[in-house]
N, C-alpha and C positions, 0 to 999 in steps of 0.2 A: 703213473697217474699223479696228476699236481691237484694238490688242496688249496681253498686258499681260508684265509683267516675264520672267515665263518665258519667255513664248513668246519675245520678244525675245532672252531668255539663248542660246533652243537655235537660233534663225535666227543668230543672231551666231557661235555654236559651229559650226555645220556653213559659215558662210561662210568662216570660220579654217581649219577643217579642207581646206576645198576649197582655199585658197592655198598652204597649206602641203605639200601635196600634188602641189599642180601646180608648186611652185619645184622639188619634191626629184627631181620627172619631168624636170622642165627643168635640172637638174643631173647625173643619168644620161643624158639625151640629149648633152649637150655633150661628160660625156666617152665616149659610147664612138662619136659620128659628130660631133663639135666643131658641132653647129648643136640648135637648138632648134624643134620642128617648129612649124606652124603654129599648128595646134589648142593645143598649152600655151598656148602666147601667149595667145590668144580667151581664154582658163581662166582665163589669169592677169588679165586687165584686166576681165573679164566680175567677176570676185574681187571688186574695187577701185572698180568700180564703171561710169559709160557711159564706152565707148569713146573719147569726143571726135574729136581729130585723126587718131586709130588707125585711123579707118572708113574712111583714104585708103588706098589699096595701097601708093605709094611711103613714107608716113609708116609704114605697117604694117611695112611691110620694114625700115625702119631702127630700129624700136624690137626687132624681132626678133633682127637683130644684134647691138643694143645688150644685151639682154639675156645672149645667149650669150658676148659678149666683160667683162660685168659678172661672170658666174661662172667664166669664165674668169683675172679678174684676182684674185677670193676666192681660188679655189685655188690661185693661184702665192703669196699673200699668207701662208695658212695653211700652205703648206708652208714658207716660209722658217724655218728653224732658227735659235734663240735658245739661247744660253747659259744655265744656270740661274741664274748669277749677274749678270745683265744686268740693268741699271736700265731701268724706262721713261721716255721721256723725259719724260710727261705723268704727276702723282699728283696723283689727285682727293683735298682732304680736304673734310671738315663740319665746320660752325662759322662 
């Protein structure tokens, strides 16, 4: 079967949409029961693409965790307060 540009455009669009959607699930679940349910997870790798080592239970479990403790550390990270007059320590220039 040959695609052509569009169609490619709107499978690529609604696969985008499907991750993004399943991260923003998988960040209302962490905060209001600190775990990410199973299903997101499938949503989220099914996203990205085959499963690989995920198809293990024990390797499923710890990417599950891993997940909920990665947004976990976002949101400690974006809540830390910065001064407005604080330098960062990295400036990107061009040239």
């Amino acid at each position: 079967m040959t695609i052509d540009r569009r169609q490619f455009t709107k499978l690529a669009g609604a696969g985008a949409a499907t991750a993004v959607l399943a991260w923003q699930q998988a960040c209302v679940q962490v905060a209001e029961t600190g775990e990410v349910s199973a299903e997101t997870v499938r949503i989220l790798l099914d996203a990205q693409g085959p499963r690989g080592i995920y198809g293990e239970a024990e390797e499923f479990e710890r990417l599950r965790r891993a997940v909920a403790n990665s947004i976990q550390i976002s949101e400690q990270l974006r809540s830390f307060e910065l001064d407005d007059d604080e330098h960062p320590l990295t400036i990107f220039r061009r040239g």
